[in-house]
N, C-alpha and C positions, 0 to 999 in steps of 0.2 A: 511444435512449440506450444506451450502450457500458455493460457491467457495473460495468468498471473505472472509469467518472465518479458511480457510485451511493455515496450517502454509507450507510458501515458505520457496525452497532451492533455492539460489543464486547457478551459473553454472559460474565459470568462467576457464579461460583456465588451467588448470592440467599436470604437465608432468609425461606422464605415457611410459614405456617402450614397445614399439610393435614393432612387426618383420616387419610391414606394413609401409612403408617411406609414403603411400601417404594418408593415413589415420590422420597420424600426422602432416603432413602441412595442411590436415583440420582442424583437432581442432583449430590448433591454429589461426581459425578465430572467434573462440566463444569470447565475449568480457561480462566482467561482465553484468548482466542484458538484455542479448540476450537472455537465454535461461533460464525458471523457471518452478520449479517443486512444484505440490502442490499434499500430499498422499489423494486420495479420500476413499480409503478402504487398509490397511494395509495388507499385503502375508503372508505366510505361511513359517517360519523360518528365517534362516540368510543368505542361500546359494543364491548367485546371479550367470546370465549366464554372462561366457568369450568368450573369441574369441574362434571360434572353433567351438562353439554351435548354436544348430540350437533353436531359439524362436517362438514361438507360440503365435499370440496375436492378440486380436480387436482392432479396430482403428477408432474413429469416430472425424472428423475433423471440427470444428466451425470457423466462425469468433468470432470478442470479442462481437458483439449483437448476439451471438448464435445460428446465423445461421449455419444448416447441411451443409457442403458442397460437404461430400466425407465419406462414412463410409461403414462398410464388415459388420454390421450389419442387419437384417432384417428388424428392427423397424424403420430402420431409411434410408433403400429403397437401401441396400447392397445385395449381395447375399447371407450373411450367412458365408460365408466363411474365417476366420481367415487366414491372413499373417503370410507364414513363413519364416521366415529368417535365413542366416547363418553369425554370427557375424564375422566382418572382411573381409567376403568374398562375399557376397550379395549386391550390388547397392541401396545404401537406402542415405534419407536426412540426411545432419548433426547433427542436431536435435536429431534423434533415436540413431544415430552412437552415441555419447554420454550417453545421455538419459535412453535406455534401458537396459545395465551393471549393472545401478542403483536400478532395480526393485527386487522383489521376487516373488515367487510363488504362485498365486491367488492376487497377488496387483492390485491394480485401481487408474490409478494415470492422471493429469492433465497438459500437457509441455504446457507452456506459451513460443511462438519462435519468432523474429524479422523475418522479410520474409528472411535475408543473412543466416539465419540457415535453414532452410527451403529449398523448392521451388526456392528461388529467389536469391540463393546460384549461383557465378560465375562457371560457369562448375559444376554444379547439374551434377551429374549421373543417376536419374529419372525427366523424363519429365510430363508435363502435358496441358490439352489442352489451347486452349487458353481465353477460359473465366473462367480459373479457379482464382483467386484471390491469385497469388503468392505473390502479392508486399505486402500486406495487414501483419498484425500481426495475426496469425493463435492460436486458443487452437488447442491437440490433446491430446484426453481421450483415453488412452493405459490400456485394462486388460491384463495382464500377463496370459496368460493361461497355458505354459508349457514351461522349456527350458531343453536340454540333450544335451550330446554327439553326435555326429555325424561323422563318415567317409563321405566326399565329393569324389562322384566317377567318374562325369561328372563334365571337367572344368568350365560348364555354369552353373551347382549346378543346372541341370536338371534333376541328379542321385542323391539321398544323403540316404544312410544307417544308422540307428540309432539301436545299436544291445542291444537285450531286454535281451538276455543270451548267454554267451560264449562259443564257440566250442571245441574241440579238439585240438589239435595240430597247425600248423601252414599252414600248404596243404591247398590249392584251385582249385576248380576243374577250368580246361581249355579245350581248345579246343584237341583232343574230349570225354572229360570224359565225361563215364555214368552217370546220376543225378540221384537223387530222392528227391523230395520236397514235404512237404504240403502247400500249397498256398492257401491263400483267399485273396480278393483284396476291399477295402471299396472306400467308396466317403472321402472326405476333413469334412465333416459334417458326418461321422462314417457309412454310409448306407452301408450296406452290397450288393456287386453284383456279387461276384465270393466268392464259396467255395470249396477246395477241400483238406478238414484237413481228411476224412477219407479215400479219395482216392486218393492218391498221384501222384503225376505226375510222370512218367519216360522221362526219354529224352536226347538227346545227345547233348554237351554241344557245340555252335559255327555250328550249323544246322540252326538258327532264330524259332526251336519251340516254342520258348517263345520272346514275345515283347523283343526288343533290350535294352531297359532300365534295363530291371529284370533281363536281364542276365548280364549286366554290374554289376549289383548288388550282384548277387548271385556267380560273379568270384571273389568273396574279402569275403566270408564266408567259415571257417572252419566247418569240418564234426561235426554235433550235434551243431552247432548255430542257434540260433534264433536270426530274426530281422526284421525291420520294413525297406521297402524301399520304397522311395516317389519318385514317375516320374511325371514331368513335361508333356502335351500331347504329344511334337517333342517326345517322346522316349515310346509314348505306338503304334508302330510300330504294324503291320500284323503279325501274328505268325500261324504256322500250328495246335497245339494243346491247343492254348486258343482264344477264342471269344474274337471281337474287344469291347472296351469299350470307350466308344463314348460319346462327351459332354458335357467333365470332361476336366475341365484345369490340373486337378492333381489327381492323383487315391494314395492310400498307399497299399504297398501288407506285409501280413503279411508271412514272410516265415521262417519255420524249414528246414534246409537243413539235411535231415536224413541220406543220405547215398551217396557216389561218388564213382564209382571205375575208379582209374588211366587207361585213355588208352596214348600211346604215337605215335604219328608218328612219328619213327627214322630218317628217312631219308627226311622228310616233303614234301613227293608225295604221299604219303599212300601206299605204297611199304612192307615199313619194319612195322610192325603192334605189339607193345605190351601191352598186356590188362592184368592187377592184376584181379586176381580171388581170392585169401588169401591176406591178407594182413601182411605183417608184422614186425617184433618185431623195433622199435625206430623210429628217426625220419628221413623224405626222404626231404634231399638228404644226409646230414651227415654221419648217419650212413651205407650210400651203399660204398660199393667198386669201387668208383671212381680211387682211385691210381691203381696200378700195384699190387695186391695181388695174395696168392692163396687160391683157390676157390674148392669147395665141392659141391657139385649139384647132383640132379638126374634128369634123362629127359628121356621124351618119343619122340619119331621122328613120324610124321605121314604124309602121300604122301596127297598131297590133289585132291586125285584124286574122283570119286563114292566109293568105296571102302573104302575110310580115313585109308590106308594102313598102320600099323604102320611097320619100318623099323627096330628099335631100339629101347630097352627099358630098361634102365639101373638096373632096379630091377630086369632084366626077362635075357638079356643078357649079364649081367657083375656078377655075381651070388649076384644078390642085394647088392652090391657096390656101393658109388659114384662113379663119375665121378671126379677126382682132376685134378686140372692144374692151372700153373699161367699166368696170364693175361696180354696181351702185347706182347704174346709171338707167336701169331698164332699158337695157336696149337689144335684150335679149329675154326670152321666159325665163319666169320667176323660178322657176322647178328646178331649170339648166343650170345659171347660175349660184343656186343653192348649193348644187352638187361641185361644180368648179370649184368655189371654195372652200372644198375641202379634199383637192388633188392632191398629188406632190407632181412636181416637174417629171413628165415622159410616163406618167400612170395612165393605164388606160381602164377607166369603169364606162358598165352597162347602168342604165338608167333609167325607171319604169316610171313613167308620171301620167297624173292623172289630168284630164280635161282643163279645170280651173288653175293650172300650174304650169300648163302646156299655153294654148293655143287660143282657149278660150276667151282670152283674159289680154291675148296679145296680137299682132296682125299674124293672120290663120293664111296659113300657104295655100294657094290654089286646091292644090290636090290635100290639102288636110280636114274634113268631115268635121261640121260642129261637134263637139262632145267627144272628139276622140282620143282613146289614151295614146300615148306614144313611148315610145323607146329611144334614146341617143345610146349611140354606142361615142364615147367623150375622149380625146386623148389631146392632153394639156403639154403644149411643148414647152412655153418656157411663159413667162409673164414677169413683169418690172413694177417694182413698187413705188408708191410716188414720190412725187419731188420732196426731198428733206430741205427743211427752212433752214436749217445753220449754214450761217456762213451767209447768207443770203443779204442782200440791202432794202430797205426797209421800203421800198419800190418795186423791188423784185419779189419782196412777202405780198405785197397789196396789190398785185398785182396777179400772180396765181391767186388768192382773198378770190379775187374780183372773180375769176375763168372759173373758180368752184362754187361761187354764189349764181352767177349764171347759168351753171349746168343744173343746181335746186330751183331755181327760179321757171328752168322749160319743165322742168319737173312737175313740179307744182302744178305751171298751166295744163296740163297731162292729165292732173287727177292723181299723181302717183305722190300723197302726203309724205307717205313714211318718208319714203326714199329722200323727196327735197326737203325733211327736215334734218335728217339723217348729214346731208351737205353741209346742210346750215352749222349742225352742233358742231360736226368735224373743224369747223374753220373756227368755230368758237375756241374749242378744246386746244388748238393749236396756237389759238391767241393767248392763251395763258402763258406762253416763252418768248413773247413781243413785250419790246422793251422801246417806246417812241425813244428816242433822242432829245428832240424839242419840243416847242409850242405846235409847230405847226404840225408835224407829226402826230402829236397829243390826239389833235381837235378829227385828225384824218381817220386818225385809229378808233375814238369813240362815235365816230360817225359812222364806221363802218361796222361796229359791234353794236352797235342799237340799232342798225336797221337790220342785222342779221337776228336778234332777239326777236325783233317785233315780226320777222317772216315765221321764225319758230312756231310765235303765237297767233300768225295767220293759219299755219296746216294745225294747231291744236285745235282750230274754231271748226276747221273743215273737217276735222277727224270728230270733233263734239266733244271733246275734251276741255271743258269752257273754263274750269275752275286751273287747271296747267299752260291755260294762253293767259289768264289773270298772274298768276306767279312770274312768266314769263315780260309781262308788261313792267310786273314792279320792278325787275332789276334794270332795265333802260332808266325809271325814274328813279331809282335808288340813288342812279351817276348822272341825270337829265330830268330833275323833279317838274322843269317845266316844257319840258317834248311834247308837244302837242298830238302829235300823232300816236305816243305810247298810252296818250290819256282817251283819246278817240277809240283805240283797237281795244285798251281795258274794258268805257263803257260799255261797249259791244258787246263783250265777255258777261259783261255783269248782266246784262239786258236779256241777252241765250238764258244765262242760268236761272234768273228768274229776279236780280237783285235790285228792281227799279232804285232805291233811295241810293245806292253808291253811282250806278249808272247816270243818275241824273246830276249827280256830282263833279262826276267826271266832264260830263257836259257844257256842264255852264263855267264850270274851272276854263275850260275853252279860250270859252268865248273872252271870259276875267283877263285870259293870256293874252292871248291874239285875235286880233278883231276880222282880222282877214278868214278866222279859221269858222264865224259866226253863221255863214249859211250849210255848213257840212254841222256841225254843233245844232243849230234848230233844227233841222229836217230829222235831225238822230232824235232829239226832244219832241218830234212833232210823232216820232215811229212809236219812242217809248210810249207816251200818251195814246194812241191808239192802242198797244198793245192792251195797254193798263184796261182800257173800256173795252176791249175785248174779253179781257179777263173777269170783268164785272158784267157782264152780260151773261155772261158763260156762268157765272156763280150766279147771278140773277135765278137764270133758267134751270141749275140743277138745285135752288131753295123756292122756287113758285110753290105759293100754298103752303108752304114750311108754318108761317105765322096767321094763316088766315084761318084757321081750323080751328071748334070751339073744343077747351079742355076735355082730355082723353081722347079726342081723335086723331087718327094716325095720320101725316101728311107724309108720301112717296115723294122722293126725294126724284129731280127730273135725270135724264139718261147720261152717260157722259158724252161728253160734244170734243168734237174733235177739235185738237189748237193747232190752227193754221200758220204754217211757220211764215215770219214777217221776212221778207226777203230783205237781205242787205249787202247791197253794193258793195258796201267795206269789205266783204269777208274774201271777197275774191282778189283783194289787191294787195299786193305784194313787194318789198322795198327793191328798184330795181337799179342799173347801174347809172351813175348819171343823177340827174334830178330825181328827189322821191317824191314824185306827186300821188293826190288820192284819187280815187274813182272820180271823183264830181271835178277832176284838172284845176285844184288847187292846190298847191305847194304850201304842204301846213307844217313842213321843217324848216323852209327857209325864210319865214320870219321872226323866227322864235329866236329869242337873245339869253343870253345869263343872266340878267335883272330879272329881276321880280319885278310885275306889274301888280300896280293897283287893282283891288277884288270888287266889286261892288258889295253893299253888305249885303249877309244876306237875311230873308226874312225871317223873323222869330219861327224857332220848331213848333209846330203842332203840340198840345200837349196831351201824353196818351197815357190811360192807364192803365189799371192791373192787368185787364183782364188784353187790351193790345199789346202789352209787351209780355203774355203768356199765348198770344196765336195772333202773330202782325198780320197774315194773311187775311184776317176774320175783319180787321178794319175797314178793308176795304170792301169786303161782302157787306157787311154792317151797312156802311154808307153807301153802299149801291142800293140796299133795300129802304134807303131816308130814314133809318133812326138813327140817331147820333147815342141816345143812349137809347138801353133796353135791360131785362131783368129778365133772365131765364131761373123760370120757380119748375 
C-alpha cells in the first residue's frame, strides 16, 4: 500500500492530565498539522503504553524523497538494535512524546513532523550531529514491538526492571544479605551470553560480586520473583563472580531471585552480626516485637573461642524452659535483645556479638571470660504485646502509669539512663489519649505527668544533656509555674551548664514559693557560690601576670586547671511512687499550692556595660582581678 492512500490522523494540541509540568509545556507546541499519523500495519488489540512503561520499537527515519537518514534497522545500515524508552521519563523528540501512546502492539505506523516537533524543537533534549537534516520535514516509520510495566531504579534509566512474575512478600535483600539467583544475561537482539539457570549463583549482597547495575536491580526483588533487568554499559561494572560482558551498549539479565537470607549489621561496624537461619511466621518488620513486649525464646550461648564452648543452653540448663522477659527492661544483654527485636514469631537467627554488648556490660556467667565475644544461636516462640489502655478506667490507666514508672525508676537506680527514660516518655506518649473526667482525676493526672517529666530531666542530667533536662523542666512549669521541685531540678540544670544568673533564679524563686523548700534552696545557693569562686580562681590563675607586665612584654597565660565537678545530691533523685521527696527528705511538692505567693523584691540589677554584655564571662574574671573598670589600649 502507497503511503499517499494511508488514511491520516490530524495531531493537534490535547489536554491531557500529567504529573510531568514539563512535558506539557511541550505539547503545547504541537500545532494542527505539525504532526501526522498514517497506520501502515494495524497492532495487536486495544491496550496502548502510558507513562511509566518502557517501549520497544524500530525506527527508520526518511526525508519526504525518502531518503534513509537514520534507522536501528539492519537493512537499512542500523545495528539491529531496537530503542527503548521509558515514557515520561526518557529524553526523546516531541514527536514520539506524543505519537507513541497512540500505537498498539505489532503496529507499523508512519509520523509525518514539521522539524519544531522534531530535532529542530527549541531546547530538544536529543541532539544530533550536524549534517543531520533537522530543519527539513522528517517521515519516522515506528514498529511497535513491545511496551510493559516497568520499575525505573537508576535515576539515568540506566537500571530499569520489568518483573515477568511476582514475588513473595514485600522484603528485599540489602546489604549483607545472603543471595541466591539464577541468572542468564542476552544481547538487545536476544543472543544468549551468560547462563546460569541451573547453577545458581551465591553471593553476598553489597560485596560488588555482581555488576553494580544487577545489583541495583535485584535490591527491589521480592523472594520468588522473577524479572527482566536491562543495564545500560556505565552499570555492567567489574564483578568478582561474573565475567565482564563487553561491546554491549545494553545487555538484559533474566533473573529468579530464589532465595535470600536476612543478615543485619546491628550496629553498622560489623560488630553486632545477625543472620536468620529459619525464617519466620508473618511479615518483617510488622509483625516483630518492635514495642516493649514480653518475649519467650530459647537460646544457646557459645564462646567463640576453638572449642565453640557453649556456656548456656536453655533447653539443657533451664530444664527445657524458655527463657521469658520484657523488653526495655535490661534484663537481658543489650546485643541479645537488639536482635529479638527484630525476629518474627518461630525464626531462628545466629548471632555474633561483641564483649560491650554481651557480658561485659551485664552480670558475666561463670564460665563467660571478661572481653569475650559470644554467639546466641536465638529462637523466638511467641511474645505478647502490652497492655492496650482503651477501654480501660482511669485507675486501671494509673495504675499500669504507676508498674511502668517503677520499672524506669529500678532502671535508673542501675545506671541504665536510656532505657528509664525510655519508660518515662512511653507513659508520657500514652498520656496524650487520657482524658480525666473530673477534678480529682485532673490534679492525679498532672501529678503524675510532672513527676514523670521531671524523671526525664533527672536521666538528661545523668546522661549530661543539661540544656534537654532545662526544656524538660519548662513544660511541668508551663502546667505548674509554681512546682518547686521543677524549679529546684531546672536550677541544677542551669548550674551544670554553666548559667549561674537563671540558676540563681530559680533559687530564690524557691524560697519566694515555699519556705519549707528554704534549706535545699540555700545549700543549692551556697554550691552555686562556691562554684562561681572556683571559677574565679581558676581564671585568677590562667591571667596571673596578664596585667603586671610593662608595655610590649609578653605575659604566658597560666595552664588549664581541671573543673572539679560539684557533686549534687539532686541529680540522683528521682520522682518515685507515693510521696515525692528530695535527697535532703524534704517534701518540696506537698507544700506548694496554686496561689501565687508573695516574692520578696528583688535587688536593683547590677548595671553592666558594653564591653559585659559583649563577654559576660570576662565580668567576673574582671572582678576577680579587683578592677571594676580597666582600658585595654
Amino acid at each position: 500500500m502507497a503511503e499517499n492512500d494511508l488514511p491520516d490522523q490530524n495531531f493537534a494540541p490535547t489536554k491531557k492530565k500529567k504529573s510531568d509540568d514539563e512535558s506539557e509545556k511541550r505539547r503545547k507546541k504541537i500545532t494542527p498539522g505539525s504532526l501526522m499519523k498514517a497506520i501502515i500495519r494495524s497492532g495487536e488489540g486495544q491496550e496502548k503504553p502510558v507513562e511509566g512503561d518502557q517501549v520497544i520499537f524500530h525506527c527508520t527515519t526518511r526525508t519526504v524523497d525518502g531518503i534513509v537518514v537514520d534507522s536501528t534497522r539492519l537493512e537499512h545500515g542500523g545495528k539491529g538494535n531496537p530503542i527503548r524508552n521509558v515514557l515520561g521519563k526518557s529524553k526523546t523528540i516531541l514527536g514520539f512524546l506524543e505519537g507513541i501512546p497512540t500505537m498498539t502492539k505489532g503496529e507499523v505506523a508512519m509520523f509525518k513532523m514539521k522539524p519544531e516537533i522534531h530535532y529542530a524543537e527549541e531546547d530538544c533534549p536529543v541532539t544530533v550531529s550536524d549534517d543531520f537534516p533537522k530543519n527539513d520535514e522528517l517521515h519516522f516509520e515506528i514498529e511497535m514491538l513491545d511496551f510493559h510495566k516497568v520499575k525505573v531504579v537508576g535515576e539515568d534509566l540506566g537500571v530499569v526492571k520489568k518483573i515477568i512474575s511476582e514475588g513473595q512478600g514485600w522484603e528485599c535483600p540489602r546489604e549483607p544479605y545472603e543471595v541466591e539467583a539464577r541468572i542468564n544475561a542476552k544481547t538487545i537482539d536476544g543472543k544468549l551470553v551468560l547462563s546460569h539457570s541451573e547453577d545458581p549463583y551465591s553471593f553476598t549482597f553489597g560485596r560488588s560480586e555482581l555488576p553494580k547495575g544487577l545489583e541495583m536491580g535485584i535490591g527491589t526483588m521480592a523472594r520468588g520473583e522473577k524479572a527482566a533487568i536491562f543495564l545500560s554499559k556505565t552499570y555492567m561494572t567489574k564483578s568478582s563472580l561474573m565475567p565482564m560482558i563487553e561491546d554491549h551498549e545494553e545487555i538484559q539479565f533474566e533473573v529468579e531471585l530464589i532465595h535470600f537470607i536476612q543478615v543485619r549489621d546491628m550496629l553498622g561496624d560489623g560488630r553486632l552480626i545477625k543472620r536468620r537461619i529459619v525464617d519466620g511466621r508473618g511479615e518483617f518488620p510488622m509483625d516483630c516485637p518492635l514495642h516493649d513486649s514480653l518475649l519467650r525464646v530459647h537460646y544457646k550461648g557459645i564462646l567463640l573461642n576453638e572449642e565453640k564452648t557453649v556456656f548456656y543452653d536453655t533447653r539443657v540448663d533451664n530444664y527445657g524452659q524458655p527463657l521469658e522477659f520484657s523488653s526495655g527492661e535490661g534484663l537481658v544483654p543489650e546485643g541479645l535483645e537488639m536482635c529479638v527485636r527484630l525476629m518474627l514469631p518461630g525464626e531462628i537467627s545466629l548471632v555474633t556479638c561483641p564483649p560491650d554488648y554481651a557480658y561485659d556490660k551485664f552480670t558475666r556467667p561463670a564460665t563467660v571470660p571478661e572481653g569475650a565475644h559470644v554467639q546466641w544461636e536465638i529462637e523466638l516462640l511467641d511474645f505478647e504485646m502490652p497492655k492496650d489502655w482503651t477501654g480501660l478506667s482511669f485507675q486501671e490507666i494509673m495504675d499500669d502509669a504507676e508498674h511502668i514508672k517503677n520499672t524506669g525508676n529500678r532502671l535508673f537506680k542501675e545506671g541504665k539512663y536510656e532505657l528509664a527514660k525510655a519508660k518515662y516518655e512511653k507513659v508520657l506518649r500514652e498520656y496524650n489519649h487520657v482524658n480525666p473526667q473530673d477534678d480529682d482525676e485532673g490534679k492525679i493526672f498532672l501529678n503524675s505527668r510532672n513527676s514523670l517529666h521531671l524523671n526525664v530531666a533527672a536521666c538528661y542530667q545523668k546522661m549530661g544533656e543539661f540544656r534537654k533536662s532545662i526544656e524538660t523542666c519548662n513544660k511541668v512549669l508551663d502546667a505548674s509555674p509554681v512546682h518547686v521541685k521543677a524549679l529546684y531540678r531546672r536550677g541544677m540544670a542551669y548550674m551544670l551548664v554553666g548559667d549561674s544568673d537563671e540558676a540563681k533564679k530559680d533559687f530564690e524563686m524557691m524560697i519566694s514559693i515555699d519556705k519549707s523548700s528554704e534549706p535545699d534552696a540555700t545549700a543549692a545557693l551556697l554550691k552555686l557560690k562556691q562554684k562561681e569562686q572556683e571559677e574565679d580562681k581558676k581564671a585568677k590563675r590562667q591571667f596571673k601576670g596578664l596585667f603586671d607586665r610593662k608595655p610590649g612584654e609578653i605575659a604566658e597565660v597560666g595552664g588549664d586547671v581541671k573543673d572539679d565537678k560539684i557533686p549534687d545530691k539532686a541529680e540522683n533523685e528521682i520522682e518515685n511512687s507515693g510521696s515525692e521527696k528530695d535527697i535532703s527528705k524534704t517534701d518540696l511538692d506537698g507544700g506548694v499550692t496554686d496561689s501565687e505567693h508573695e516574692r520578696e523584691p528583688e535587688p536593683e540589677p547590677e548595671r553592666i556595660g558594653f564591653l559585659g554584655r559583649l563577654w559576660p564571662s570576662g565580668r567576673r574574671i574582671i572582678a576577680a582581678l579587683g578592677l571594676n573598670r580597666c582600658s585595654i589600649l
